[in-house]
mmCIF file of the N, C-alpha and C atoms, coordinates in Angstrom:
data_MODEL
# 
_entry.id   MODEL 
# 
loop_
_atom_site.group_PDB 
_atom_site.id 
_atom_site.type_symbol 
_atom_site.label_atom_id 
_atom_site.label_alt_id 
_atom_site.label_comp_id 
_atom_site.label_asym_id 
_atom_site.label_entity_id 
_atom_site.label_seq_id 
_atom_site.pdbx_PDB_ins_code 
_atom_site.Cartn_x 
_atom_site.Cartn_y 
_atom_site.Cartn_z 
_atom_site.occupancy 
_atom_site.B_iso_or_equiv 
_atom_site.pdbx_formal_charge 
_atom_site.auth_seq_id 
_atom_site.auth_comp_id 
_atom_site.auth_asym_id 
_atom_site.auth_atom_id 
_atom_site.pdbx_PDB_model_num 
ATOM 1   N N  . UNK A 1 1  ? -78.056 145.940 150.947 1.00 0.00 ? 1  UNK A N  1 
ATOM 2   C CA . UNK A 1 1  ? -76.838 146.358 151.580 1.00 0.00 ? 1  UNK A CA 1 
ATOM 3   C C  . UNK A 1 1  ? -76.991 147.749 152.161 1.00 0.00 ? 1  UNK A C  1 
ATOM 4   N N  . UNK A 1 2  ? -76.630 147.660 153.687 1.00 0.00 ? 2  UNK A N  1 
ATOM 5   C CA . UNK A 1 2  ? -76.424 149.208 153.990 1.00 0.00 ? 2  UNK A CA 1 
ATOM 6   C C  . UNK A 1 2  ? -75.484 150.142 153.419 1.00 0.00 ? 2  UNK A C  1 
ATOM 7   N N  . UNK A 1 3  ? -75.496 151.174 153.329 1.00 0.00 ? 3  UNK A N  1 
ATOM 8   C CA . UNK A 1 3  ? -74.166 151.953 153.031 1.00 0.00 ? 3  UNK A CA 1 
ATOM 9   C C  . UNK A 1 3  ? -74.395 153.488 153.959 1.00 0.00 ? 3  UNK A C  1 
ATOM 10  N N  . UNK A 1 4  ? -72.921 153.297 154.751 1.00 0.00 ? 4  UNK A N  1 
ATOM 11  C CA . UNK A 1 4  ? -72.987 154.565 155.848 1.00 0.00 ? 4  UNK A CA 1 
ATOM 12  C C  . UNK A 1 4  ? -72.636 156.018 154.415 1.00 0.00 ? 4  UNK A C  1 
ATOM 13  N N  . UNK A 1 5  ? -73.478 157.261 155.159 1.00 0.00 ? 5  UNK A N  1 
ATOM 14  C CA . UNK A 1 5  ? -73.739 158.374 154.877 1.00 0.00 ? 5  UNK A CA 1 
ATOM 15  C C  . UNK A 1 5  ? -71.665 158.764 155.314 1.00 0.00 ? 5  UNK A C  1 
ATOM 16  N N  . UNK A 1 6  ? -71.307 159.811 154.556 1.00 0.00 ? 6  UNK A N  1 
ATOM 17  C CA . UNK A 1 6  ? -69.941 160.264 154.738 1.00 0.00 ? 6  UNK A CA 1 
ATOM 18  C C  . UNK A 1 6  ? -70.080 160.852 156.246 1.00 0.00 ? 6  UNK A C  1 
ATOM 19  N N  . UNK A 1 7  ? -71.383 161.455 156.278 1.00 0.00 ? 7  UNK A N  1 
ATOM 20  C CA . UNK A 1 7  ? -71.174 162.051 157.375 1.00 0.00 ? 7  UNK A CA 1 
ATOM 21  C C  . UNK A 1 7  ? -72.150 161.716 158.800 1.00 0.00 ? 7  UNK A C  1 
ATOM 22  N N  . UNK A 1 8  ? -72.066 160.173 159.034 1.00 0.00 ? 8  UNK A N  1 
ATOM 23  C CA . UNK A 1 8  ? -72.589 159.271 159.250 1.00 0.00 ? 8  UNK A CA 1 
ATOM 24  C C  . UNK A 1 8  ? -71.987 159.975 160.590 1.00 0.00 ? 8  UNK A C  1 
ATOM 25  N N  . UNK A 1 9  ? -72.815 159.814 161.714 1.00 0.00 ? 9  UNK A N  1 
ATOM 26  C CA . UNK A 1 9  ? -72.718 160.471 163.413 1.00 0.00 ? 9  UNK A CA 1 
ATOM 27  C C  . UNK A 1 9  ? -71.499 158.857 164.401 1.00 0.00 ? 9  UNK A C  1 
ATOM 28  N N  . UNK A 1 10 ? -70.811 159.132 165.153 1.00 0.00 ? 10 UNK A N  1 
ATOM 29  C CA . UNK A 1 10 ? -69.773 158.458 165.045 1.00 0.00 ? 10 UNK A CA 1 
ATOM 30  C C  . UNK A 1 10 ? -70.554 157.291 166.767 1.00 0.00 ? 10 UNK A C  1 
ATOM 31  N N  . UNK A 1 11 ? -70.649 156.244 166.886 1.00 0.00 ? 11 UNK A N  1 
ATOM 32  C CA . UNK A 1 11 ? -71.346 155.525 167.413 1.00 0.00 ? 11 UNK A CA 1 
ATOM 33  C C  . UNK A 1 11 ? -70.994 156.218 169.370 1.00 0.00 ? 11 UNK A C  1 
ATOM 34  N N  . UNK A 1 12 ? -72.370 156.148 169.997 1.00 0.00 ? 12 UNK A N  1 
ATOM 35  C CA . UNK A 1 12 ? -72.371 156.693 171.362 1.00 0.00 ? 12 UNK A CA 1 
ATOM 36  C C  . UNK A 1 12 ? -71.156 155.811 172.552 1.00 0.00 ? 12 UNK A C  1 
ATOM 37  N N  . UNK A 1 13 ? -70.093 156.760 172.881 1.00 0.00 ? 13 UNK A N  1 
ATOM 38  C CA . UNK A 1 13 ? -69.164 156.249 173.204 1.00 0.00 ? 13 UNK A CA 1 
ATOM 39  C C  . UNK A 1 13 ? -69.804 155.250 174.925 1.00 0.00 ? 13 UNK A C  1 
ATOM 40  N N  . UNK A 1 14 ? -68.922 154.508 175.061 1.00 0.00 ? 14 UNK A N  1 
ATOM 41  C CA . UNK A 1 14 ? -69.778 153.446 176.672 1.00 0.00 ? 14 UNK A CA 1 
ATOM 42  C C  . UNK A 1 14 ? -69.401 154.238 177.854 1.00 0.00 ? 14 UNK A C  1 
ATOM 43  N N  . UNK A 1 15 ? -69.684 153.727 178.928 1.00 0.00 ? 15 UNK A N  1 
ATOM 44  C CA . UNK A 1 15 ? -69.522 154.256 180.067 1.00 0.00 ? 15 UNK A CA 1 
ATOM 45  C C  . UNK A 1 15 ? -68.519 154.455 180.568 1.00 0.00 ? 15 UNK A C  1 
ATOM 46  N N  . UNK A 1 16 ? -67.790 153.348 180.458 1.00 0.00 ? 16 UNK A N  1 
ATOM 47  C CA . UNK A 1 16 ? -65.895 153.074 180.888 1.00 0.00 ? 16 UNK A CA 1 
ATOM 48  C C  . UNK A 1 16 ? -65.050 154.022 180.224 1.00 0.00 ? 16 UNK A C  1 
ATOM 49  N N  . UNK A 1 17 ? -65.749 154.419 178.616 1.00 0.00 ? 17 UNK A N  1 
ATOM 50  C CA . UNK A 1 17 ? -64.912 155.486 177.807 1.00 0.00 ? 17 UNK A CA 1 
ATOM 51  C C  . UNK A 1 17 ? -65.348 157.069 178.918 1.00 0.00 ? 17 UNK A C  1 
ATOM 52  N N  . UNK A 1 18 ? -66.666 156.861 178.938 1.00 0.00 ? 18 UNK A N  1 
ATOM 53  C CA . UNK A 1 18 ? -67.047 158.301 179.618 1.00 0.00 ? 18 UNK A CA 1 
ATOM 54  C C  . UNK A 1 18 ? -66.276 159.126 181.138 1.00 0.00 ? 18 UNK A C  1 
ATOM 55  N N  . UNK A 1 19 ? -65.878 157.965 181.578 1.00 0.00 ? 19 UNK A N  1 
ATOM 56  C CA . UNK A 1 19 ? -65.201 157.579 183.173 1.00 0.00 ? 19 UNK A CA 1 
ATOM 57  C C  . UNK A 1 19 ? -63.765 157.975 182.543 1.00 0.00 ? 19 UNK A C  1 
ATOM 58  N N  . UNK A 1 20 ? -62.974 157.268 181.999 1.00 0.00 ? 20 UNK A N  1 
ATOM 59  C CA . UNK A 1 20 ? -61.697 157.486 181.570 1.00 0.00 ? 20 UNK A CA 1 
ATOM 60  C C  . UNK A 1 20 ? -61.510 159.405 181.085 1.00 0.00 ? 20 UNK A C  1 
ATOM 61  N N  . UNK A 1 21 ? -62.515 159.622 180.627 1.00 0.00 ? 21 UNK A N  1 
ATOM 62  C CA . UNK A 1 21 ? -63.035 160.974 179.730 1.00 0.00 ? 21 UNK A CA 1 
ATOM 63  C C  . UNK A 1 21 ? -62.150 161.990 180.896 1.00 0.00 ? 21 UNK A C  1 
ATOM 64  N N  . UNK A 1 22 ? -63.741 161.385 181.958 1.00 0.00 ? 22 UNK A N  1 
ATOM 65  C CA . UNK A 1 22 ? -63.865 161.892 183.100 1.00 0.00 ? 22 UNK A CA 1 
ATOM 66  C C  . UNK A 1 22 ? -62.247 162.265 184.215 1.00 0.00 ? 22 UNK A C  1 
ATOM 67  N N  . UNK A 1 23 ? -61.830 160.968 184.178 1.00 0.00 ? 23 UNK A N  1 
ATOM 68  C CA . UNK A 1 23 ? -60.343 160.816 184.806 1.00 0.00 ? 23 UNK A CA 1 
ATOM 69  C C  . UNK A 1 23 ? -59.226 161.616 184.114 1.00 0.00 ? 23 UNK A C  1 
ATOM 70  N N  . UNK A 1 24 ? -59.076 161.638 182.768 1.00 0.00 ? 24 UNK A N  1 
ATOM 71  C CA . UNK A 1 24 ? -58.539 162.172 182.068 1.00 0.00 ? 24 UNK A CA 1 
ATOM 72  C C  . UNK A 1 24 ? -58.577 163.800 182.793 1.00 0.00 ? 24 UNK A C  1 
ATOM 73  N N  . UNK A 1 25 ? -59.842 164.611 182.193 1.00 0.00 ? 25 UNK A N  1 
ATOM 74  C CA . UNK A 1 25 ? -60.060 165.816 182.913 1.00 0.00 ? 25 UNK A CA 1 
ATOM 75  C C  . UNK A 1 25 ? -59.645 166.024 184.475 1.00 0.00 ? 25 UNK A C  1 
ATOM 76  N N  . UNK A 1 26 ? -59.587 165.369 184.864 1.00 0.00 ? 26 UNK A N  1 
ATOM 77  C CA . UNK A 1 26 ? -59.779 165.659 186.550 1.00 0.00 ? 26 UNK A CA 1 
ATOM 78  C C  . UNK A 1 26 ? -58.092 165.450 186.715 1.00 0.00 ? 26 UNK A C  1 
ATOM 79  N N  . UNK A 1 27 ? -57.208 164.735 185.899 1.00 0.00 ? 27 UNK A N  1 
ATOM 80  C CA . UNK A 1 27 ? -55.881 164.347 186.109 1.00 0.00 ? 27 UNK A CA 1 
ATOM 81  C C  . UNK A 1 27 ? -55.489 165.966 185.714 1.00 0.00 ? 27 UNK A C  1 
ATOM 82  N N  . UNK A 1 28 ? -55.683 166.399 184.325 1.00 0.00 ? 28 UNK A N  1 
ATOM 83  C CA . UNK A 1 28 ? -55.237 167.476 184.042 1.00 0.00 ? 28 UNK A CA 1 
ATOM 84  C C  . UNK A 1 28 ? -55.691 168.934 184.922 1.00 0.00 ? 28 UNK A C  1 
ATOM 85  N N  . UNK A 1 29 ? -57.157 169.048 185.280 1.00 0.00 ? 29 UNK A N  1 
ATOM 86  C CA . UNK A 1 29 ? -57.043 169.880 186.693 1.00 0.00 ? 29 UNK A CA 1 
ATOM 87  C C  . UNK A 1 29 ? -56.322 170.336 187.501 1.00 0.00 ? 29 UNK A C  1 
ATOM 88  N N  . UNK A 1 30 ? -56.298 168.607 187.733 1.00 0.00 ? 30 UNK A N  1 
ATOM 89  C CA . UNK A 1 30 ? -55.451 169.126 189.447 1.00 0.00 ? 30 UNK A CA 1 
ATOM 90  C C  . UNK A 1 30 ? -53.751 169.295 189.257 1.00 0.00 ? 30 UNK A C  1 
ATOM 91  N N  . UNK A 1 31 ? -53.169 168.919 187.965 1.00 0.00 ? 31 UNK A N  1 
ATOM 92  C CA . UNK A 1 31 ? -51.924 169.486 187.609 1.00 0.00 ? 31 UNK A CA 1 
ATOM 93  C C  . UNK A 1 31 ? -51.911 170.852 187.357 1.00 0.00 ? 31 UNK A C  1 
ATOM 94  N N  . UNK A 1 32 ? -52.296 171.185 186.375 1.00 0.00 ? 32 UNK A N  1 
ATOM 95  C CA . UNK A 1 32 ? -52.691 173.028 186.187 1.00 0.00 ? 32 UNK A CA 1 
ATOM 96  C C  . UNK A 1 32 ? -52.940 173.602 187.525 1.00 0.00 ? 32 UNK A C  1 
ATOM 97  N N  . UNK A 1 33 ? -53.687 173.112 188.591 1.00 0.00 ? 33 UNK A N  1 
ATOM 98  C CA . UNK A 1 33 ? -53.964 173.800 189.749 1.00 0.00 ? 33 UNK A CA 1 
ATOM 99  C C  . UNK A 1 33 ? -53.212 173.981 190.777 1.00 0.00 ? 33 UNK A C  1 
ATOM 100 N N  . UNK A 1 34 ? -52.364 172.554 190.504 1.00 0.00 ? 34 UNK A N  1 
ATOM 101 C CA . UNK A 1 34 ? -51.006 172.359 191.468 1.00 0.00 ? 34 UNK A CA 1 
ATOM 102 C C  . UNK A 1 34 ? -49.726 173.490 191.330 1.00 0.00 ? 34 UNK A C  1 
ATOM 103 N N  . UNK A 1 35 ? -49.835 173.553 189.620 1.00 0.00 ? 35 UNK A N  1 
ATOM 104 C CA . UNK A 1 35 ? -48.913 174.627 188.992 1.00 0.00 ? 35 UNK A CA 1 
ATOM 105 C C  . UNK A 1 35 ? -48.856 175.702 189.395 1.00 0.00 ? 35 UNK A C  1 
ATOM 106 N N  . UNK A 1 36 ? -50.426 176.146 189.260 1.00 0.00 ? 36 UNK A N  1 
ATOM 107 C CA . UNK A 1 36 ? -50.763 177.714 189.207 1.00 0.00 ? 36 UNK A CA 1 
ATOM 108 C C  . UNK A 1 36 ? -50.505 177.997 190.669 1.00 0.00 ? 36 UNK A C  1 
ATOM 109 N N  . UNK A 1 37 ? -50.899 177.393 191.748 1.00 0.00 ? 37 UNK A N  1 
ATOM 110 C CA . UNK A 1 37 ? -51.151 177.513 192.945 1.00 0.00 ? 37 UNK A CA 1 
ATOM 111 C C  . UNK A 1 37 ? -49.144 177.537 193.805 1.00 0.00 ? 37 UNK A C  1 
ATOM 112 N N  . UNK A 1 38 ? -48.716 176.555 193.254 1.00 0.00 ? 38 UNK A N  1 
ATOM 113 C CA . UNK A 1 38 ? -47.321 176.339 193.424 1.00 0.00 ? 38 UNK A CA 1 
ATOM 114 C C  . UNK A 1 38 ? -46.759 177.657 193.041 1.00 0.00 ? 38 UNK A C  1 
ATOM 115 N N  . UNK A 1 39 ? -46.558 177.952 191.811 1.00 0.00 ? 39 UNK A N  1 
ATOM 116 C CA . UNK A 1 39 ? -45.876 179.082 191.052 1.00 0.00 ? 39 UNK A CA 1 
ATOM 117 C C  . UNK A 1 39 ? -46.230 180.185 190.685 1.00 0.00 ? 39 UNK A C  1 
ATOM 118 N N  . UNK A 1 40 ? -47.401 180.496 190.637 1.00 0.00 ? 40 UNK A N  1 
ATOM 119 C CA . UNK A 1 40 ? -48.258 181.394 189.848 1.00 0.00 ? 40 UNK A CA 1 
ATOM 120 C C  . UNK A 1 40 ? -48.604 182.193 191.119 1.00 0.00 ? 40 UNK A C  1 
ATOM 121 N N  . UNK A 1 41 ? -49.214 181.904 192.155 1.00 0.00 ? 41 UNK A N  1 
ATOM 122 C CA . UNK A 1 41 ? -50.171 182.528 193.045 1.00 0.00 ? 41 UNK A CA 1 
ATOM 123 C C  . UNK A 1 41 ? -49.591 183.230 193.913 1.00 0.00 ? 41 UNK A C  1 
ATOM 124 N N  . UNK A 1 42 ? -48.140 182.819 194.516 1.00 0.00 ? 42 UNK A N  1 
ATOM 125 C CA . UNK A 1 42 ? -47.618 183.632 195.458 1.00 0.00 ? 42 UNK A CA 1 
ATOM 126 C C  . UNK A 1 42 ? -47.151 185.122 194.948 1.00 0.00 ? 42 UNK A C  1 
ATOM 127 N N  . UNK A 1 43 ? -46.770 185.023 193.289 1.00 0.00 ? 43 UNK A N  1 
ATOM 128 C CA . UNK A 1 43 ? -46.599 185.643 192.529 1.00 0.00 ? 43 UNK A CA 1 
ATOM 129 C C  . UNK A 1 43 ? -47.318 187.270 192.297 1.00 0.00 ? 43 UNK A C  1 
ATOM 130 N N  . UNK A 1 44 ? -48.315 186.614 191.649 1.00 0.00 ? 44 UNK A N  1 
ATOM 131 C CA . UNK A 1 44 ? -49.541 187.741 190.975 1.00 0.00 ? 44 UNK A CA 1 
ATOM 132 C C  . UNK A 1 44 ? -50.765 187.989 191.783 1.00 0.00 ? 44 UNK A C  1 
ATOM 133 N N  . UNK A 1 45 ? -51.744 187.106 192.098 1.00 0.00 ? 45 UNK A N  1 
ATOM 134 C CA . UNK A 1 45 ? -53.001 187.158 192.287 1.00 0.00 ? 45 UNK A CA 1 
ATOM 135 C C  . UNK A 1 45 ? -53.295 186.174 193.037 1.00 0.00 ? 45 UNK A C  1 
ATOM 136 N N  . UNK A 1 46 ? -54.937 186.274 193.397 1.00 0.00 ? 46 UNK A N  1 
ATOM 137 C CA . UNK A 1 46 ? -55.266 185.388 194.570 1.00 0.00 ? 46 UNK A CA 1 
ATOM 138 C C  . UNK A 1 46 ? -55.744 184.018 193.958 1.00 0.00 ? 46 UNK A C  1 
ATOM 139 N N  . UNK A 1 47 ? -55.958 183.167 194.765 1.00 0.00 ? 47 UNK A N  1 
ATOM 140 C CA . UNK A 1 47 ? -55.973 181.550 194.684 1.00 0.00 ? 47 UNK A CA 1 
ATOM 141 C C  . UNK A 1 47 ? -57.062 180.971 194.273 1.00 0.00 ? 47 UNK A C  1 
ATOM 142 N N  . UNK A 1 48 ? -58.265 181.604 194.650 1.00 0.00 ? 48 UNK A N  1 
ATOM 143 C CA . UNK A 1 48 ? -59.896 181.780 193.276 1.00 0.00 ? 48 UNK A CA 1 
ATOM 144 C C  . UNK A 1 48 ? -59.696 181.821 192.183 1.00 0.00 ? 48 UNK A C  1 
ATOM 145 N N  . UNK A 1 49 ? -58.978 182.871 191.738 1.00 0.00 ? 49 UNK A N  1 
ATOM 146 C CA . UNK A 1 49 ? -58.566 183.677 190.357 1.00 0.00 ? 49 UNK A CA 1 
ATOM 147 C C  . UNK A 1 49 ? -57.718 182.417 189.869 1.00 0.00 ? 49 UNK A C  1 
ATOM 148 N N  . UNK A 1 50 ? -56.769 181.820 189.900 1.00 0.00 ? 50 UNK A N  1 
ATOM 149 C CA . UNK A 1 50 ? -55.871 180.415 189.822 1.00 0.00 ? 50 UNK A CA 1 
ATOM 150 C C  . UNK A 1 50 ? -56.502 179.341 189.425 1.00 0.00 ? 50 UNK A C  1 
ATOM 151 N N  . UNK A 1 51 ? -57.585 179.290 190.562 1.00 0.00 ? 51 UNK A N  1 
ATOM 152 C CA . UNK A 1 51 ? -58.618 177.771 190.090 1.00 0.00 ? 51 UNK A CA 1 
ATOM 153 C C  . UNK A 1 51 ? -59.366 177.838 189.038 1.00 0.00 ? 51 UNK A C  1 
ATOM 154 N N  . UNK A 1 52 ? -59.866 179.154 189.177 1.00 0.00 ? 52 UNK A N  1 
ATOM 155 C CA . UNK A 1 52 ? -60.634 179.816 187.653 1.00 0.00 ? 52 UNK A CA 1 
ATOM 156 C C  . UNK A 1 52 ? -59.897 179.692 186.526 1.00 0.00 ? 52 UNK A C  1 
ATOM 157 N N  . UNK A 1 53 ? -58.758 179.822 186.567 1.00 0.00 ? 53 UNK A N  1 
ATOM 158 C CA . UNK A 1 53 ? -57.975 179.922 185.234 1.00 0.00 ? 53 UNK A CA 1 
ATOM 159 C C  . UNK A 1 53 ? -57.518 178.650 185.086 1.00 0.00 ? 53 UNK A C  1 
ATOM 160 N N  . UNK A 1 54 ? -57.384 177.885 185.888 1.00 0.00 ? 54 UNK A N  1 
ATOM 161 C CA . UNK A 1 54 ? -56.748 176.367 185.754 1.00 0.00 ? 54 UNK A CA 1 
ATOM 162 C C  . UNK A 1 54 ? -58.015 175.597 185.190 1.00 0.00 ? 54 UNK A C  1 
ATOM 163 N N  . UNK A 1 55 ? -59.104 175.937 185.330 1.00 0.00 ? 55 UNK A N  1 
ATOM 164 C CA . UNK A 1 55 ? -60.423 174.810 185.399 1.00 0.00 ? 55 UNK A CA 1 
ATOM 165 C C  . UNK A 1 55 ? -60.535 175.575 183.704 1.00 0.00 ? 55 UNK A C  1 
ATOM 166 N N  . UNK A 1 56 ? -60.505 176.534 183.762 1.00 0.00 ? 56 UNK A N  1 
ATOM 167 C CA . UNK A 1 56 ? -60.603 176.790 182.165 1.00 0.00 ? 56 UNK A CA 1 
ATOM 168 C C  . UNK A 1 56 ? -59.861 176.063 181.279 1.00 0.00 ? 56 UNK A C  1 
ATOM 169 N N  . UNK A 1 57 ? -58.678 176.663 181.358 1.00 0.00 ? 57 UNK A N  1 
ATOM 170 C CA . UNK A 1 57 ? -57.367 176.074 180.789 1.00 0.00 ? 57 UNK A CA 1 
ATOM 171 C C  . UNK A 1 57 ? -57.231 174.152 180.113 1.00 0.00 ? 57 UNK A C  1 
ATOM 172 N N  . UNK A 1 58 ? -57.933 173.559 181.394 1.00 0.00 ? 58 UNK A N  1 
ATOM 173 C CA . UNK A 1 58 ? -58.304 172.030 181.827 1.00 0.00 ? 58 UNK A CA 1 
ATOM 174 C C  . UNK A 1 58 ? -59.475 171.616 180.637 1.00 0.00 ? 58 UNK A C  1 
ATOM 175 N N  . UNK A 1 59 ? -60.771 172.408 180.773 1.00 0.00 ? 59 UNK A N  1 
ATOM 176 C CA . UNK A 1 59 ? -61.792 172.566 179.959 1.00 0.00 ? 59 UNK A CA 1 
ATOM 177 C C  . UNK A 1 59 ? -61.030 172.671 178.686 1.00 0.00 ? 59 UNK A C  1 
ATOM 178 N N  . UNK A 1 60 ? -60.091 173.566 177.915 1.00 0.00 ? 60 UNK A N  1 
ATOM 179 C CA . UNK A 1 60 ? -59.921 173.740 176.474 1.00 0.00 ? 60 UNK A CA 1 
ATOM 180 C C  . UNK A 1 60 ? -59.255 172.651 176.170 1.00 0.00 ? 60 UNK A C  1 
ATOM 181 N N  . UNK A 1 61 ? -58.114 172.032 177.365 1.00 0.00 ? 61 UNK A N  1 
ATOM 182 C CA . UNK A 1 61 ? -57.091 170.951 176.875 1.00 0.00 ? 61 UNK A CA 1 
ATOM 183 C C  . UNK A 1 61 ? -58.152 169.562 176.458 1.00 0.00 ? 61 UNK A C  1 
ATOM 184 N N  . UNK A 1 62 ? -59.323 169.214 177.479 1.00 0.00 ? 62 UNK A N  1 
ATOM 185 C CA . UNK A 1 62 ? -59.813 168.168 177.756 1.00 0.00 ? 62 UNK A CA 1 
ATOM 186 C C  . UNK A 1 62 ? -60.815 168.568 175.887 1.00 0.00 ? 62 UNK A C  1 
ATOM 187 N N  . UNK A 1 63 ? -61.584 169.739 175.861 1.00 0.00 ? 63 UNK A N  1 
ATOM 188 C CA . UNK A 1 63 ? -61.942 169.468 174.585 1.00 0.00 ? 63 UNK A CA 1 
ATOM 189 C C  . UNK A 1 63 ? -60.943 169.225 173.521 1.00 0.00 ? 63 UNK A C  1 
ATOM 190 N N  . UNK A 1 64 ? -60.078 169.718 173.360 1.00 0.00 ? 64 UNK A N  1 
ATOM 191 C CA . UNK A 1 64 ? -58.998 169.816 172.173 1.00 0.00 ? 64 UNK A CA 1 
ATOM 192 C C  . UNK A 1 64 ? -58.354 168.220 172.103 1.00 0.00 ? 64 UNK A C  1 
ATOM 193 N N  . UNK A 1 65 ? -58.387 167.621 173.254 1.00 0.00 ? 65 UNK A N  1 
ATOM 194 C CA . UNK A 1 65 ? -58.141 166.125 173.012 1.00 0.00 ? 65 UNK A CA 1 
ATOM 195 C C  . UNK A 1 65 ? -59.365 165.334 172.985 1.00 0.00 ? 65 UNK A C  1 
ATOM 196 N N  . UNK A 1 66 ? -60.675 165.508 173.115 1.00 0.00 ? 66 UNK A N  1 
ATOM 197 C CA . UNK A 1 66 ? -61.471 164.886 172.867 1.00 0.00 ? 66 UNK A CA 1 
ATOM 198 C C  . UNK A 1 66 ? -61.953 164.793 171.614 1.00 0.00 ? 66 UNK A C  1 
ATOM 199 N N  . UNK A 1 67 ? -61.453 166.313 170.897 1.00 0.00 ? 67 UNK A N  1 
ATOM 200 C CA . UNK A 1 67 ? -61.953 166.574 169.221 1.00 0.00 ? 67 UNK A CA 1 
ATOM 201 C C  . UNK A 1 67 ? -60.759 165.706 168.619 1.00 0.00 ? 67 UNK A C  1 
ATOM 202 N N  . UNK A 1 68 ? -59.545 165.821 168.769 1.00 0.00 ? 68 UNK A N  1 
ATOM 203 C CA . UNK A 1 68 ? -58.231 165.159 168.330 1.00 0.00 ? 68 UNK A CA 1 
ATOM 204 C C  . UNK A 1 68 ? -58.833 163.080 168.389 1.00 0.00 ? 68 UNK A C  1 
ATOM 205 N N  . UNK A 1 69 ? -59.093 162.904 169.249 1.00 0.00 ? 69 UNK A N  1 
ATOM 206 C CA . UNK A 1 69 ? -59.783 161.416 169.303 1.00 0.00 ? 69 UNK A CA 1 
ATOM 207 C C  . UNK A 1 69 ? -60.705 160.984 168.589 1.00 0.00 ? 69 UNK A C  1 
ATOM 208 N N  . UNK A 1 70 ? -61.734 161.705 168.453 1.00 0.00 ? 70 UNK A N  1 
ATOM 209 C CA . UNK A 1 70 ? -62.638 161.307 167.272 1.00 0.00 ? 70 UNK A CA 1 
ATOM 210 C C  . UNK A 1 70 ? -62.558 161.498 165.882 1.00 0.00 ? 70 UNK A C  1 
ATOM 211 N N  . UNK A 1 71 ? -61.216 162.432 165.584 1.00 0.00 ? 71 UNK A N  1 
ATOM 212 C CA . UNK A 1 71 ? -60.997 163.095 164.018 1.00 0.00 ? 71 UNK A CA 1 
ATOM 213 C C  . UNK A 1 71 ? -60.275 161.773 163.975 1.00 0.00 ? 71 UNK A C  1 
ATOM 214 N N  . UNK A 1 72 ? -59.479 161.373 164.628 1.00 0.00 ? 72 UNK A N  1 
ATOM 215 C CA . UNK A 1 72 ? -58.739 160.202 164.759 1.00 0.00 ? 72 UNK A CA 1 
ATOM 216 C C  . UNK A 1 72 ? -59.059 158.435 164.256 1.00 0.00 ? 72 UNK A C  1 
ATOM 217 N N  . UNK A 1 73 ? -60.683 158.638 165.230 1.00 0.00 ? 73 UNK A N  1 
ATOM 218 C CA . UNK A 1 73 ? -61.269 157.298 164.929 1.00 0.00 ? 73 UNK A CA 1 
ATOM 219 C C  . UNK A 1 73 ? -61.979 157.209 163.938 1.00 0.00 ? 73 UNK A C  1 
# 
């Protein structure tokens, strides 16, 4: 009989998951960018500085739900 290790590595997610991953990120982007650019930019600062901070912003959300999904499964 096998028996998985507790801290057994969690199986390599497929392609369709990787794509969705992918879509996921790129949905949340271009909202943050729409935001910043809409509300933010006419405001404070220039429209580089915006995308920079939106693509970050995008990056922490997209990890923080990717760690939330696997603590999950």
């Amino acid at each position: 009989m096998q028996q998985k290790s507790p801290r057994a590595k969690p199986p390599p997610s497929s392609t369709g998951a990787e794509i969705r991953w992918l879509l996921l990120f790129l949905g949340i982007f271009i909202v943050i960018t729409y935001c910043m650019l809409r509300f933010v930019v006419p405001l404070h600062f220039n429209d580089r500085i915006a995308v920079m901070i939106s693509a970050i912003l995008s990056g922490v959300i997209w990890i923080l739900a990717r760690g939330a999904s696997i603590k999950r499964a």
